[in-house]
N, C-alpha and C positions, 0 to 999 in steps of 0.2 A: 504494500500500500504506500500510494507517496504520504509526503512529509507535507503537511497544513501548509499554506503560506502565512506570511504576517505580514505588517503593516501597520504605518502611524498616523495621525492626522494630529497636526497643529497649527492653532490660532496664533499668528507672530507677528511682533514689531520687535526688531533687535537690530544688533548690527550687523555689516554682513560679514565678520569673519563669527561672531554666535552664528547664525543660521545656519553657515554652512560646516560649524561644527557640530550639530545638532544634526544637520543631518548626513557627515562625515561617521563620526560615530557609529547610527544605527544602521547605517547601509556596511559598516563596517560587519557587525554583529549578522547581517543576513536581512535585514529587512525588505522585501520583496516591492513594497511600495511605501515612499513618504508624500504624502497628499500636504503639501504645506497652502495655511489662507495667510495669505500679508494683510496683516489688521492694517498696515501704511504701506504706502510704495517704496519699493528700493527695487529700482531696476539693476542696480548690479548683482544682489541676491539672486533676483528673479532671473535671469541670463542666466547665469550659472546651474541653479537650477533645473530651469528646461532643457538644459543641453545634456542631462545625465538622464541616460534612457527609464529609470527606476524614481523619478520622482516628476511629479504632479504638482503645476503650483496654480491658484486662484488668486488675484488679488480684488480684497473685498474693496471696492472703491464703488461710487456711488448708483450706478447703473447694475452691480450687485446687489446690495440693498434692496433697490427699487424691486427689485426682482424677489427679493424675500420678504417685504411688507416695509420694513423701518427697521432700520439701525437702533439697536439700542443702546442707550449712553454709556453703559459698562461694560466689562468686556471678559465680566463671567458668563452675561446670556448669548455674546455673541461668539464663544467658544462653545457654548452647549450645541446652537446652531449651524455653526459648521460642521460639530462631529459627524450630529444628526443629518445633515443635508451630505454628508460624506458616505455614511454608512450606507444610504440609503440609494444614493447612486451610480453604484458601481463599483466599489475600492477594489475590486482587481487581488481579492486576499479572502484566504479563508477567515482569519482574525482581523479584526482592529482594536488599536489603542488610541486613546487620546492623551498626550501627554503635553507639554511645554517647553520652549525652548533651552530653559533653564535644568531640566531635568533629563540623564542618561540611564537608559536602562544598564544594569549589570548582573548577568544571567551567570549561576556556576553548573551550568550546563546549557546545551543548545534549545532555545526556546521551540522549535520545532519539536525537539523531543517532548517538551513539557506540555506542551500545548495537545501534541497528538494524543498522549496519556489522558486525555481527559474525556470522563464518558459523555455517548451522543448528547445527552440531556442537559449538558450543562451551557449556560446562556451566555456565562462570562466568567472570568476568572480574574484574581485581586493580584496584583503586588504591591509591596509595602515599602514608604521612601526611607532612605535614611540622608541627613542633613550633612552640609560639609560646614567644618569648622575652619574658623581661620586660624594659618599656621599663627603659633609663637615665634616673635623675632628673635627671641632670647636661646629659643629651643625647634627650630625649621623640623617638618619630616621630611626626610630623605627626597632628594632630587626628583623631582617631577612630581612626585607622592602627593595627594591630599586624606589627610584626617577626616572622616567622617564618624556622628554621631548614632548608634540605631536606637530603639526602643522597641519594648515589647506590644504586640497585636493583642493583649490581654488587656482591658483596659484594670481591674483590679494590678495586677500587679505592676502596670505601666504606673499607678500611680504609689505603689512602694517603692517603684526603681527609683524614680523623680525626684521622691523626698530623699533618698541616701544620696543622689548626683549632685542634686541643686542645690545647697540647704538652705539659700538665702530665697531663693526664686521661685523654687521649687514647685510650691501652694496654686502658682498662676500657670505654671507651664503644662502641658500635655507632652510629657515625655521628655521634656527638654528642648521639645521644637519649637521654634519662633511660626514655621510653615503647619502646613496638613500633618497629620500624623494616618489618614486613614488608606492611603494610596490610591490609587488607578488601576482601570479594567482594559484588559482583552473581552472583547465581545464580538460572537460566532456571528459572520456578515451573513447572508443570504435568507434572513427568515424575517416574516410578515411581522408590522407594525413593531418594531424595535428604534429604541433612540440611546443614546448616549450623551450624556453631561458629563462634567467636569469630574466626578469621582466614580458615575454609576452606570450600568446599565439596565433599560427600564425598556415593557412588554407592555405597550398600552400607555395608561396612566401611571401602572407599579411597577415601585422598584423591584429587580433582582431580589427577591427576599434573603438567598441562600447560595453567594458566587464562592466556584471554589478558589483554593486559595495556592497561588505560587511560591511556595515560601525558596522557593532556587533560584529566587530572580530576587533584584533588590533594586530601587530606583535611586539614585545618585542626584541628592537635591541639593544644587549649587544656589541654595537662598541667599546665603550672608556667610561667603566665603572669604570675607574681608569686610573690613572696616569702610573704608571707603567706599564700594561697593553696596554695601549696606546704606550708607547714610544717603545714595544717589537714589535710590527708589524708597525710601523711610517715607515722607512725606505720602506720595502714590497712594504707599500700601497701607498707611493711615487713614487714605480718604476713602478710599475706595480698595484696598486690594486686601490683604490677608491680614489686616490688622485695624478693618474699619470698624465702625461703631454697629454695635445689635449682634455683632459673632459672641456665643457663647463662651464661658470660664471651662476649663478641662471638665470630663464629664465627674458627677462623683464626688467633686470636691466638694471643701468645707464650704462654709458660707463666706470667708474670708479672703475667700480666692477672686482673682477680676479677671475679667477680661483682657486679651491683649490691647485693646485701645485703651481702657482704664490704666492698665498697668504704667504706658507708656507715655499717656496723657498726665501720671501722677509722677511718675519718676522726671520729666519735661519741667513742671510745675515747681519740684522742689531742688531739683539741681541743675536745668537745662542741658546741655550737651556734655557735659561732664558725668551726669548721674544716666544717660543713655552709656558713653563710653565705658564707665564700671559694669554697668549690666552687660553692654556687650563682651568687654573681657572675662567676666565670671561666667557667661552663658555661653559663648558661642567663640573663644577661642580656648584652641588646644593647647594647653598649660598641660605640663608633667600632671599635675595634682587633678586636674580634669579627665586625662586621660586616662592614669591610673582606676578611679571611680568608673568610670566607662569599661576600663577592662577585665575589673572584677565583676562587673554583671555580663561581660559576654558582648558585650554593645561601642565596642570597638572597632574601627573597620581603618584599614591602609589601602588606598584605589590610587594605581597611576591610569587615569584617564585616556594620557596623551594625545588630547585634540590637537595638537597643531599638527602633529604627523599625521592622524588620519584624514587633517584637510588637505593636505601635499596631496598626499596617494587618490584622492576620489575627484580632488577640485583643484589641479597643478598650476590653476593660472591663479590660484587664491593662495600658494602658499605663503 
């Protein structure tokens, strides 16, 4: 029997040596087709792109839209939108994922394999992110190397690990992530009235009740891989992106726990950029003593990426 195909679809605005590591990367890994939507124009992405026989590009520009009723102002419903308007037309793949520019899958086996294991019945299948840390200047990992954070898919004991990692922060965070903690689906193309959003796959109106789960795959979330980095989308992702107002406190917790806009809006409040760069150094960079904590729970991880070589090899006029 052959081997499933896969394939990804992402909603993007980046730059275009991002994109075409994004999509360097997964064409690296076997990915049969990347269906990329340019949330903005960048015709030098998009060139590049259509010239590589394995990827699909759209750019949603305004006679787009027209075409799908109204652009919506954010650009969570207009990534649900595309997935769905991907899945539904064609992707060229037995599976689809939706995933983001910022995020690399890392499978420790061939996702074909994992994917074909899975029985006919099943609608979609979960992986789980784990976060990348910024290096310590005092203490770098190893050349090319990035630090990344995992947490556990339990939410009780995701919130035991928290409080032994965090001790200061701990209360407010889901696992230690600043991002999602709950990951992204592969969802089986070819069957009636299926849509895809941003974490789920849904029959109808309902969600997936029961997708299974890839635990051999691990998603590679370059949220707040740096300082700098972090503080160029902070703002964004306060108003509007993973850290806006009405997103819930980890699940579970006390009553004393906030939300990540709370958190960040009080820490702002009483220290300004100083009392953000303390949290970012106790939360989200790889100190010995952080990583230690991390590697007694097992939730340690060392990843050489290496995007700049896989955009040589797939995209040679972008090296």
């Amino acid at each position: 029997m052959s081997q499933p195909r896969w394939g990804l679809v992402a909603t993007i605005k980046a730059e275009t040596a991002d994109i075409l590591n994004f999509a360097a990367h997964h064409l690296e890994l076997g990915a049969h087709r990347l269906h990329i939507y340019l949330d903005a124009p960048n015709p030098e992405a998009e060139a590049a792109l259509r010239a590589h026989p394995k990827c699909r590009v759209t750019l949603c520009d305004d006679a787009y839209w027209k075409r799908r009723g109204k652009r919506p102002e954010t650009h969570q419903p207009r990534q649900s939108i595309n997935a769905t308007h991907c899945l539904n037309r064609r992707p060229q793949v037995d599976w689809l994922a939706h995933i983001d520019v910022d995020e690399f899958l890392w499978p420790a086996a061939p996702l074909e394999g994992q994917l074909s294991a899975l029985p006919d019945t099943t609608l979609s299948a979960r992986f789980r992110p784990i976060e990348a840390m910024a290096p310590d200047p005092d203490d770098p990992p190893p050349p090319g190397a990035t630090w990344f954070k995992a947490c556990s898919r339990f939410a009780g004991e995701r919130r035991a690990q928290t409080a032994r990692i965090y001790p200061t922060y701990g209360a407010h965070l889901n696992g230690g992530f600043l991002s999602h903690v709950a990951g992204k689906v592969f969802v089986r193309t070819g069957l009636p009235d299926t849509g895809l959003r941003i974490h789920n796959a849904f029959r109808g109106k309902e969600k997936d009740p029961d997708p299974a789960h890839l635990d051999a795959v691990e998603l590679c979330h370059l949220h707040a891989p740096d300082w700098p980095s972090w503080q160029r989308a902070y703002r964004f992702r306060l108003a509007q992106g993973s850290y806006r107002e009405g997103l819930k406190p980890p699940p579970g917790a006390m009553g004393e726990a906030l939300p990540m806009n709370a958190l960040f809006s009080m820490l702002e409040a009483e220290g300004g950029e100083a009392a953000l760069a303390a949290f970012f150094h106790e939360v989200c960079t790889a100190t010995p003593d952080l990583r230690a904590r991390l590697a007694a729970e097992g939730l340690l991880r060392e990843i050489a990426l290496d995007l700049d070589a896989k955009r040589a090899r797939h995209f040679p006029d972008h090296a």
